[in-house]
C-alpha positions in Angstrom: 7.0 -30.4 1.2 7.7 -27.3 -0.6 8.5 -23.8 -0.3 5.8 -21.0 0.1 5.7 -18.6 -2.9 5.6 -15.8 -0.2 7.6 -16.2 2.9 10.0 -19.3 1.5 8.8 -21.3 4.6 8.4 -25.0 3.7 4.7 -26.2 4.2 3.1 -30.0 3.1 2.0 -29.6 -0.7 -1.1 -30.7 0.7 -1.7 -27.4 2.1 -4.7 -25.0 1.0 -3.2 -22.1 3.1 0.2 -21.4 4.0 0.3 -21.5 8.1 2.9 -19.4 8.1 1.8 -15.9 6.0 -1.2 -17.2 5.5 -0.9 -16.9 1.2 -3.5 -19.0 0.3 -2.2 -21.9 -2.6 -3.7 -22.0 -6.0 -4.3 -25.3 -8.2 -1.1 -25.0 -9.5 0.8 -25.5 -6.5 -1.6 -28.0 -5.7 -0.7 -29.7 -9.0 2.7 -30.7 -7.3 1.0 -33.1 -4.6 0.5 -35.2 -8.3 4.3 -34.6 -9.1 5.1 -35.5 -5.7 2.9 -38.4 -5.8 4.6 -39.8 -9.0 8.2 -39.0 -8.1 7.4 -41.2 -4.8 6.0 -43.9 -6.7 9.1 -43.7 -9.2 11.3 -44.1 -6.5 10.2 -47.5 -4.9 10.3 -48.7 -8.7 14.1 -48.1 -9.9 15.3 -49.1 -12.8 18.6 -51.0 -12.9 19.1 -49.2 -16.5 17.8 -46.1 -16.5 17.3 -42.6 -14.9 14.4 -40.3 -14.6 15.6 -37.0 -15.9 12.0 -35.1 -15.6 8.9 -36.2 -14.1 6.0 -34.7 -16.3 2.1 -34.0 -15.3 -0.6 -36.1 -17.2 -2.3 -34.9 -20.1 -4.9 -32.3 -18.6 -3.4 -31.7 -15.5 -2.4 -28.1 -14.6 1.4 -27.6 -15.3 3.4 -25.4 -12.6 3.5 -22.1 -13.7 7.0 -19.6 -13.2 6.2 -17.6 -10.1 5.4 -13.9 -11.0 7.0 -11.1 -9.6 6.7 -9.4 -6.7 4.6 -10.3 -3.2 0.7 -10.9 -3.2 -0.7 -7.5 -2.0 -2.8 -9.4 0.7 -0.4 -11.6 2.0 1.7 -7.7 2.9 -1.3 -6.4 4.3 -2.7 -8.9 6.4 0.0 -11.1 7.8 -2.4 -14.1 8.6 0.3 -15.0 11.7 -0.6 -12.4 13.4 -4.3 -12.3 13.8 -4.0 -15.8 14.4 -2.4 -15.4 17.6 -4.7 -12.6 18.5 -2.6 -9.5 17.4 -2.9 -7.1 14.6 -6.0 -8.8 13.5 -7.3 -6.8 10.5 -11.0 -8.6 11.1 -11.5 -6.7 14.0 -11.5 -2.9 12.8 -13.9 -4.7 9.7 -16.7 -5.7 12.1 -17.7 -2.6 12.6 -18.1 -1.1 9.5 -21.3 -1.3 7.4 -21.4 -3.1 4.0 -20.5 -1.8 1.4 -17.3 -0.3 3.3 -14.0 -0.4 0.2 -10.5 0.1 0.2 -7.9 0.2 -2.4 -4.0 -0.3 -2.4 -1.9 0.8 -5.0 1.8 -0.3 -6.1 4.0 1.7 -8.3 6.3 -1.1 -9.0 4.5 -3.8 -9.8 0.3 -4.0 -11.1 -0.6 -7.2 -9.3 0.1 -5.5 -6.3 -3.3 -3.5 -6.8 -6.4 -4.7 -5.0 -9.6 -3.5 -3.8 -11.3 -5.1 -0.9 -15.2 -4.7 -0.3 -17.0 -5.9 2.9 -19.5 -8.0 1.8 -21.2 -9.3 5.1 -20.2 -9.6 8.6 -21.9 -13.0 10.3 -21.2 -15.2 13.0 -18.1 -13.2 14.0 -16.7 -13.9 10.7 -16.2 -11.0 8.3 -16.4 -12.0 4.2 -14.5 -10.1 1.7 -14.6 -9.3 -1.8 -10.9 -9.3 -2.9 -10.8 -7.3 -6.4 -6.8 -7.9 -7.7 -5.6 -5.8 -10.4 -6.5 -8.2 -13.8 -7.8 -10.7 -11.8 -11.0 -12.3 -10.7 -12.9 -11.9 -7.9 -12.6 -13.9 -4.8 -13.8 -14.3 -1.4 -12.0 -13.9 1.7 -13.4 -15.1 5.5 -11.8 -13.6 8.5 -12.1 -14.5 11.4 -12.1 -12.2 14.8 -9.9 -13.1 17.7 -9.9 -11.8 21.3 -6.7 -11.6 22.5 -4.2 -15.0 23.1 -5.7 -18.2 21.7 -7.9 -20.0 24.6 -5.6 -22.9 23.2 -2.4 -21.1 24.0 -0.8 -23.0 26.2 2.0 -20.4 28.7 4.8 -21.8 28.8 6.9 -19.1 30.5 6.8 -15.5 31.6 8.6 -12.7 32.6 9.0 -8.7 32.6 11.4 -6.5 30.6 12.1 -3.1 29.4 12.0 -2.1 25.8 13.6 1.3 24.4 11.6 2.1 21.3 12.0 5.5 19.8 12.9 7.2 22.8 10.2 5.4 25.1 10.8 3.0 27.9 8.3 0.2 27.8 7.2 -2.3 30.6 6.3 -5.1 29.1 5.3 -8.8 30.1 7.0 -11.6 28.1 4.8 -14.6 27.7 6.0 -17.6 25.9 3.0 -19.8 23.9 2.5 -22.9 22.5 -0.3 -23.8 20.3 -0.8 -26.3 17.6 1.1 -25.4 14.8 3.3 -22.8 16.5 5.1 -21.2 18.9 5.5 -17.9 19.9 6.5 -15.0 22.2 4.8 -11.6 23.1 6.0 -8.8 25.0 2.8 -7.2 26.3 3.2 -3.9 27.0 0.0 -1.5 28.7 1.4 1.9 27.0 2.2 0.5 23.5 -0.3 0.7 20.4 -2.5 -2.5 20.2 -1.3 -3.5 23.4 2.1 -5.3 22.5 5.6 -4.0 21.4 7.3 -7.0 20.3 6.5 -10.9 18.8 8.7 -13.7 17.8 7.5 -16.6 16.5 10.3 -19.4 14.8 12.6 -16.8 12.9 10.3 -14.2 12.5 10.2 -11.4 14.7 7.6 -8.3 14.8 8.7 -5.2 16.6 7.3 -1.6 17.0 10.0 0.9 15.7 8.1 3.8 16.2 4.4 4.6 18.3 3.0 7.7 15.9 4.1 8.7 12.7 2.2 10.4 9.9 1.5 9.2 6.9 0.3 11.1 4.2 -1.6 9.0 1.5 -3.7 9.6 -1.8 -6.8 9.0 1.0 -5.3 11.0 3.4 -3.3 12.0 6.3 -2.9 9.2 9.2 -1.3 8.8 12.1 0.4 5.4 12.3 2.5 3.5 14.3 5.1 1.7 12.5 6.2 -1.7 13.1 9.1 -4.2 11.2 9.2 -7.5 10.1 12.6 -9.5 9.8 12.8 -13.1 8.6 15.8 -13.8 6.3 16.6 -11.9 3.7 13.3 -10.3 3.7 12.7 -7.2 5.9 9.0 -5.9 6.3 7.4 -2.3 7.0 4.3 -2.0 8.5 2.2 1.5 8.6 -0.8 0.8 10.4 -4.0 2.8 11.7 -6.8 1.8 13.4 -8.9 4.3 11.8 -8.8 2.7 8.6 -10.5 -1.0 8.3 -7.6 -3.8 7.6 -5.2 -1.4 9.8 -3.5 -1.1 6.9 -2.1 2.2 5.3 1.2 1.5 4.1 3.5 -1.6 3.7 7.1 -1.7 2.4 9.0 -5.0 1.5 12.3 -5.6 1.0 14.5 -8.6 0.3 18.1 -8.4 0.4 20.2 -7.3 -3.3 16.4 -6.8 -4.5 14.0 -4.3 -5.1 11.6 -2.8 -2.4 7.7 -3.3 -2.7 5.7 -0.6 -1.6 1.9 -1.0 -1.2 -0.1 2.1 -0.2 -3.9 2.9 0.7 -5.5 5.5 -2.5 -8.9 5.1 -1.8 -11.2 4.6 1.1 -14.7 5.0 1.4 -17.1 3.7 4.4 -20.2 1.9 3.8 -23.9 3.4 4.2 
């Protein structure tokens, strides 16, 4: 096990794809199942007389690199999570655009942070990506659409409350979940943007702060509602629009005695 560059949840070094965030793991994270590997087979070895200090990759094997700074742009915009248990799922707005469709984020702070996404094809109710990162390569990313709660959601409890967002009173249905992997709780609420006002899920929770705000961006003026993230140290903002493919218009990290992240939508253009 190990901790996920992004979120700092511990996922199996085995892992392609954090479950969590859904940061997807490049070959130098999965350079550590070797370490890991070595260290285990070190362990039911001991010598009497000595000590492993440092366990070392093989010649030719890709050595763990220090972790840049800052968050991965798509791993703020599209908290994988989410669309995985049917809410906020950024495929959806993208299937039905034409291709050719492009956005681009920008960050002020750090350059990584800047990334263009082109739709490239939408098949088989998947939707493919080209994901353009500032001095990076190019790479393909595969959504995939959800309708509503998992079918393999398992309800585990429900009941009805009243939340006070911004002034509003919302009626909402709480619905407990399991599914493999997870568990998680939704208060589904008729009234509220996308259909939901709140999500936990372990010590994460998701909650609308505020139903329509405007944001003004380089691409334009949009109105959002705003939602907040909380899981440690790490607090989340969420601008999103469903006018804009991804959702996404603004996001805002911050983690605690650190900096804040901003990422922001400059350019958007559809598809003909």
């Amino acid at each position: 096990m190990g901790p996920c560059p992004n979120c700092s949840r511990h996922v199996s070094l085995s892992e392609r794809v954090c479950p969590f965030c859904g940061t997807e793991f490049g070959m130098t994270r999965r350079a550590l199942v070797g370490l890991a590997a070595a260290a285990a087979t070190l362990a039911i070895v001991p010598d009497a007389h000595s000590r492993v200090q440092d366990v070392q990759p093989e010649y030719g094997v890709d050595r763990p690199e220090p972790e840049k700074d800052g968050p991965d742009a798509i791993t703020l915009l599209y908290p994988g999570w989410l669309a995985e248990i049917g809410l906020l799922n950024p495929a959806n707005s993208w299937a039905t655009r034409k291709p050719g469709t492009r956005v681009h984020y920008a960050c002020a702070t750090l350059r990584r942070c800047n990334v263009t996404l082109d739709l490239a094809k939408v098949a088989d109710g998947k939707i493919s990506l080209t994901v353009t990162p500032a001095g990076g390569d190019k790479k393909e990313r595969i959504l995939g659409r959800t309708d509503g709660i998992p079918k393999e959601a398992k309800l585990l409890d429900e009941t009805k409350e009243t939340l006070a967002i911004d002034g509003t009173n919302y009626a909402c249905a709480v619905k407990s979940y399991e599914m493999p992997g997870r568990t998680f709780k939704v208060w589904s609420c008729a009234d509220a943007p996308f259909g939901f006002a709140k999500v936990e899920s372990g010590d994460e929770t998701v909650i609308l702060v505020k139903a329509k705000e405007n944001r003004k961006t380089k691409a334009g003026d949009y109105e959002c509602s705003v939602w907040q993230s909380t899981v440690g140290k790490t607090t989340t903002k969420m601008w999103r629009c469903d006018k804009v493919p991804g959702l996404a218009i603004c996001v805002t990290q911050t983690i605690k005695d650190a900096d804040t992240t901003t990422v922001e939508l400059e350019y958007f253009q559809e598809g003909k």
